[in-house]
C-alpha positions, 0 to 999 in steps of 0.5 A: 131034758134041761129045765128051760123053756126053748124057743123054737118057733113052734107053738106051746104044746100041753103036754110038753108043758105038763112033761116040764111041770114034773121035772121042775117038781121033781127037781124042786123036791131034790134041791128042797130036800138039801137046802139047809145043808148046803145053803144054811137056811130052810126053803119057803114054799117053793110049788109048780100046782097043776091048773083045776077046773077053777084055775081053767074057767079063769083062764076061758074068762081072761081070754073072753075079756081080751085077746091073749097069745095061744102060747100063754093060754095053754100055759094057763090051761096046764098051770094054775100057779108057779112059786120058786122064790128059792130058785135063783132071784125067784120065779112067779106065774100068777093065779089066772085071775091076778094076771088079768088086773096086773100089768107086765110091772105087777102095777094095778091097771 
C-alpha cells in the first residue's frame, strides 16, 4: 500500500490510520538511514508518535470546545504528533493542544 492518504468517501478508520503510522515509521527508518549518502546532509528529527493518554484527553477537550469533523478526531485520537520536515518541503500534525489556539495559516486566533 502507498504512503498516501486516499479519499474515498468512506469515514477514517483507527486502524487504517494506526496501519499508515507503521509504513510512514518504517519508511522514515530506511530513508533516514541513507540521508547523508545519498543527499549529503544528516536528517533532523523526522517522528510519526503515536497519541497517549494525554494527547487523547486534549483531543476529548478540543472537541468538547467546538465541533470537529469525526475524520480528524480519529486522526487525533491514534497521533499525537507528526514530523517529517526531511520529506518533501515537510509534514507537520500539531500536538491536539496547539491545533486548537492555531488557524488553518498557523496564525494565533
Amino acid at each position: 500500500m502507498p504512503f498516501g492518504i486516499f479519499v474515498s468517501g468512506e469515514r477514517l478508520d483507527s486502524e487504517w490510520v494506526r496501519g499508515w503510522c507503521e509504513q510512514i515509521s518504517a519508511g522514515l527508518s530506511a530513508l533516514m538511514s541513507s540521508l547523508l549518502k545519498t543527499h549529503g546532509y544528516s536528517p533532523v528529527e523526522n517522528a510519526v508518535i503515536l497519541a497517549t493518554d494525554e494527547s487523547r484527553g486534549a483531543t476529548d477537550a478540543l472537541v468538547d470546545l467546538t465541533p470537529i469533523l469525526c475524520d480528524l478526531t480519529t486522526l487525533y485520537w491514534v497521533v499525537c504528533e507528526v514530523s517529517l520536515p526531511d520529506v518533501e518541503h515537510g509534514y507537520f500534525v500539531h500536538r491536539t493542544p496547539e491545533s486548537r489556539h492555531t488557524s488553518l495559516f498557523n496564525q494565533q486566533v
